[in-house]
N, C-alpha and C positions, 0 to 999 in steps of 0.2 A: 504494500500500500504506500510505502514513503517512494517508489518511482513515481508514481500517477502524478504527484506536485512537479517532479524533475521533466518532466514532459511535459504538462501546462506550462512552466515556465519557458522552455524551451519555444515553443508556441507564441506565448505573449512573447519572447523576444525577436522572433523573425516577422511577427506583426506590426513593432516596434520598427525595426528597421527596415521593413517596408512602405512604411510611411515616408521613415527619413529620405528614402532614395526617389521618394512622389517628390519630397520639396527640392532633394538634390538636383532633379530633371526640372526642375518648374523655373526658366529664363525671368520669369516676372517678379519672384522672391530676389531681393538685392542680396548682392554678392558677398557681404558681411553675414548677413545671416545663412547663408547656403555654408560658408565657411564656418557656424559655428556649429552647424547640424553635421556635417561632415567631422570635426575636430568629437563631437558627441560619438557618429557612429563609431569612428576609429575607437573610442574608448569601449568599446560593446564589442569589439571585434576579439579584446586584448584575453585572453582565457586565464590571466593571473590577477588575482585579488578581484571576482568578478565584485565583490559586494561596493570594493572601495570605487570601481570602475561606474557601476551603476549610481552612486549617490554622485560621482564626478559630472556623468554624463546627463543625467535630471539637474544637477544646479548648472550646467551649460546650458542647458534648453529653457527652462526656467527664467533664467539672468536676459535673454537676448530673447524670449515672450514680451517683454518691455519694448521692446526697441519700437518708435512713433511709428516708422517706416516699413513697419509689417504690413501685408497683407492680410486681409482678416478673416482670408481661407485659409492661412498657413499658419497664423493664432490660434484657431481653434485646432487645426493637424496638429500642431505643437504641443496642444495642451491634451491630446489626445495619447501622442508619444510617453509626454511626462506619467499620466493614468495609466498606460501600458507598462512603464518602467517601474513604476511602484508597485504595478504589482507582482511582476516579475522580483521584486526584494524580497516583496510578503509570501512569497512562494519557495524562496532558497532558503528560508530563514526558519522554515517550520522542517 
C-alpha cells in the first residue's frame, strides 16, 4: 500500500511538468518568466534531495506568480503547477 502514494506522486509530477512545458512553448508569456518556469522544471528534473528541490521549485513559481507582466492564463497555469507540487510533497512525505 505505501507504492500507491509513490505513483500518485509520480503522476502529479509529470502533470506538473506538463504544464510547465504549455508555458515553456507559449511565445506570448515574457521571456523572464518562461526562464523562471524552466530554472523550476530543471529543479524537478534533479533526482537528489527531491523534497528540498520541490519546496525550491514552488517558491520559484510562487515569487515570479507576482510579476505585473503575466499573462492571466499563465497565473492561473502557474498556480495550478504550485497545487500540483504541493501535492506531490504531501505524497512523498507520508
Amino acid at each position: 500500500m505505501a507504492k500507491k502514494p509513490a505513483m500518485d506522486a509520480k503522476t502529479e509530477m509529470k502533470t506538473a511538468v506538463s504544464f510547465m512545458e504549455e508555458i515553456l512553448g507559449d511565445r506570448r508569456v515574457p521571456k523572464n518568466i518562461r526562464a523562471a518556469v524552466e530554472r523550476a522544471r530543471q529543479k524537478l528534473e534533479s533526482e537528489v534531495d527531491l523534497d528540498s528541490n520541490l519546496s525550491s521549485a514552488i517558491y520559484e513559481l510562487d515569487d515570479i506568480s507576482a510579476d505585473i507582466n503575466m499573462p492571466e492564463h499563465t497565473r492561473t497555469t502557474l498556480w495550478e503547477i504550485v497545487s500540483e507540487l504541493e501535492r506531490v510533497k504531501e505524497l512523498i512525505k507520508k
